[in-house]
KEVO-948051 format. One record per residue (C-alpha): residue in three letters; x, y negated, z; residue number from 1. Coordinates in steps of 0.5 Angstrom, whole numbers, plus 500, padded with zeros to 3 digits. Layout:
{"ALA",{X,Y,Z},NUM}
...
//
This chain:
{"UNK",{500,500,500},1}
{"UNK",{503,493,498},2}
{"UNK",{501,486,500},3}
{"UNK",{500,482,506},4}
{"UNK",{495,484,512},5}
{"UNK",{493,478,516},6}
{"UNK",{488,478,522},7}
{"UNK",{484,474,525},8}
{"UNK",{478,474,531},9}
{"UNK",{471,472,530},10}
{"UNK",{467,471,536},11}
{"UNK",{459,470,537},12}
{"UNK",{457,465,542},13}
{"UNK",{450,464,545},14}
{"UNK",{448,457,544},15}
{"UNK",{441,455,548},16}
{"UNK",{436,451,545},17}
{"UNK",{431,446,547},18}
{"UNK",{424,447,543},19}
{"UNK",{417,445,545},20}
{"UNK",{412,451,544},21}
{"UNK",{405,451,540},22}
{"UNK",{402,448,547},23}
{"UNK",{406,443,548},24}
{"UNK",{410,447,553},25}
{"UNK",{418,446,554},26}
{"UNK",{422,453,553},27}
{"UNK",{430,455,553},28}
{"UNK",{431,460,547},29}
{"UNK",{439,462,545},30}
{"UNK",{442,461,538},31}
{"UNK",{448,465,536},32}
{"UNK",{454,463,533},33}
{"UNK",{459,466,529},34}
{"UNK",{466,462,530},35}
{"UNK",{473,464,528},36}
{"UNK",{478,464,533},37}
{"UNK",{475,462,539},38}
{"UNK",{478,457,543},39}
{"UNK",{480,459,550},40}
{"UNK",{473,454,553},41}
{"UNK",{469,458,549},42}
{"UNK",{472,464,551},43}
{"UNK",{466,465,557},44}
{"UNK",{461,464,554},45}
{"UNK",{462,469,548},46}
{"UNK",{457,475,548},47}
{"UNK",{462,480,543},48}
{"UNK",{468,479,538},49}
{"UNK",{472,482,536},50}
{"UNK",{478,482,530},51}
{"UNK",{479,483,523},52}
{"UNK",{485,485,519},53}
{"UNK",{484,482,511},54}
{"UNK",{489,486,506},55}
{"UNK",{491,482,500},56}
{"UNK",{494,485,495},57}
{"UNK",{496,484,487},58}
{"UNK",{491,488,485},59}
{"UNK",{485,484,489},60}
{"UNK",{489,477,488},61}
{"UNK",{495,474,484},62}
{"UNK",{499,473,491},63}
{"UNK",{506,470,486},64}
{"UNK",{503,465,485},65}
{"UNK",{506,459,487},66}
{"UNK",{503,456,494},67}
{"UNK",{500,451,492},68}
{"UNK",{496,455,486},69}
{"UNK",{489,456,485},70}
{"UNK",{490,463,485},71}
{"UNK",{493,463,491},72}
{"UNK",{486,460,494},73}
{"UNK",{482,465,490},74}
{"UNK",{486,471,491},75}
{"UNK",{481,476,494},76}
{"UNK",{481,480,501},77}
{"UNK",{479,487,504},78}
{"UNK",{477,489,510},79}
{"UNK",{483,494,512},80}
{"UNK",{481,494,520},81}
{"UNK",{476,492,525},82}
{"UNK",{476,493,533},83}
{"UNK",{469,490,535},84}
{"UNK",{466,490,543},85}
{"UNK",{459,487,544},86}
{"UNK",{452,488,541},87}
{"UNK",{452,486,535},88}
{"UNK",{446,485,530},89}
{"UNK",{448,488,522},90}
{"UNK",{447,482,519},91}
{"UNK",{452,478,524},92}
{"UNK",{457,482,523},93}
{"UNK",{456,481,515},94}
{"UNK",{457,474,517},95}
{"UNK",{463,475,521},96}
{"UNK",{466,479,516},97}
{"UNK",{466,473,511},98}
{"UNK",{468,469,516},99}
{"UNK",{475,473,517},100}
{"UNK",{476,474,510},101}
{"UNK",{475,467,509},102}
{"UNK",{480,465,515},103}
{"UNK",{484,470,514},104}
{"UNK",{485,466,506},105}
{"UNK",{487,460,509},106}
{"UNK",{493,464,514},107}
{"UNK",{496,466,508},108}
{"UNK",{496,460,504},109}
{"UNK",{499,457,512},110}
{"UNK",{504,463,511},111}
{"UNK",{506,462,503},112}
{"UNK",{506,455,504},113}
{"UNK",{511,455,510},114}
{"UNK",{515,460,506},115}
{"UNK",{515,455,500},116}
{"UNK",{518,450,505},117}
{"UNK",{512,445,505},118}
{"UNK",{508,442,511},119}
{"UNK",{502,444,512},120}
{"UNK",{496,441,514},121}
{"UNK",{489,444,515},122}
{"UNK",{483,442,518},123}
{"UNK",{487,436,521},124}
{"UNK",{493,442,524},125}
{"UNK",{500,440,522},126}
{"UNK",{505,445,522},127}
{"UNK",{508,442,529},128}
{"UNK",{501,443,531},129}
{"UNK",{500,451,530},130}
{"UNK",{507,452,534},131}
{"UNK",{508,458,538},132}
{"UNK",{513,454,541},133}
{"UNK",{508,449,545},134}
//
């Protein structure tokens, strides 16, 4: 098997929601969220999670490519591993396994352009941000 294995954690977060019923009275239902890589506050509140490992390889995708490249945005992952605890509804975990890949692309092209030399900035983050060493 050649090509670039990245993992990525996926967590569901119950967030409560204010409504007002049919007769006017006030009641408290939960929406769940699926985030990707639940920041340590959110950690308490998580009812299931688990991490996904993405296989990118040449044949789903030109991994070549120069960093900057649309290919590289483009290049398609698969599924390789999961390890999932809590419950779960089907359709949440379809979500979140499209949340891993999509997460999963975007630490592979922090890992190519890093590689290439270049600095990295996603969503605000620069490459002194993402430091182990912090």
């Amino acid at each position: 098997m050649t090509g670039v294995p990245c993992a990525v954690a996926i967590g569901i977060i119950n967030t409560p929601l204010s409504e007002v019923g049919a007769y006017g009275e006030k009641g408290t239902t939960t929406n769940r969220i699926t985030v990707l890589d639940p920041e340590e506050s959110e950690v308490a509140s998580l009812i299931g999670g688990g991490v996904f490992a993405i296989h990118f390889s040449r044949r789903k995708g030109s991994l070549s490519s120069g960093p900057a490249s649309k290919e590289s945005i483009d290049a398609e992952g698969e599924m390789a591993w999961c390890s999932w605890e809590g419950l779960f509804i089907e359709k949440e975990f379809i979500e979140a396994q499209a949340l891993a890949i999509q997460g999963a692309k975007r630490v592979l092209q922090s890992l190519r352009s890093a590689l290439a030399g270049e600095r990295v900035e996603a969503d605000g983050e620069t490459e002194e941000s993402m430091n182990i060493d912090q």
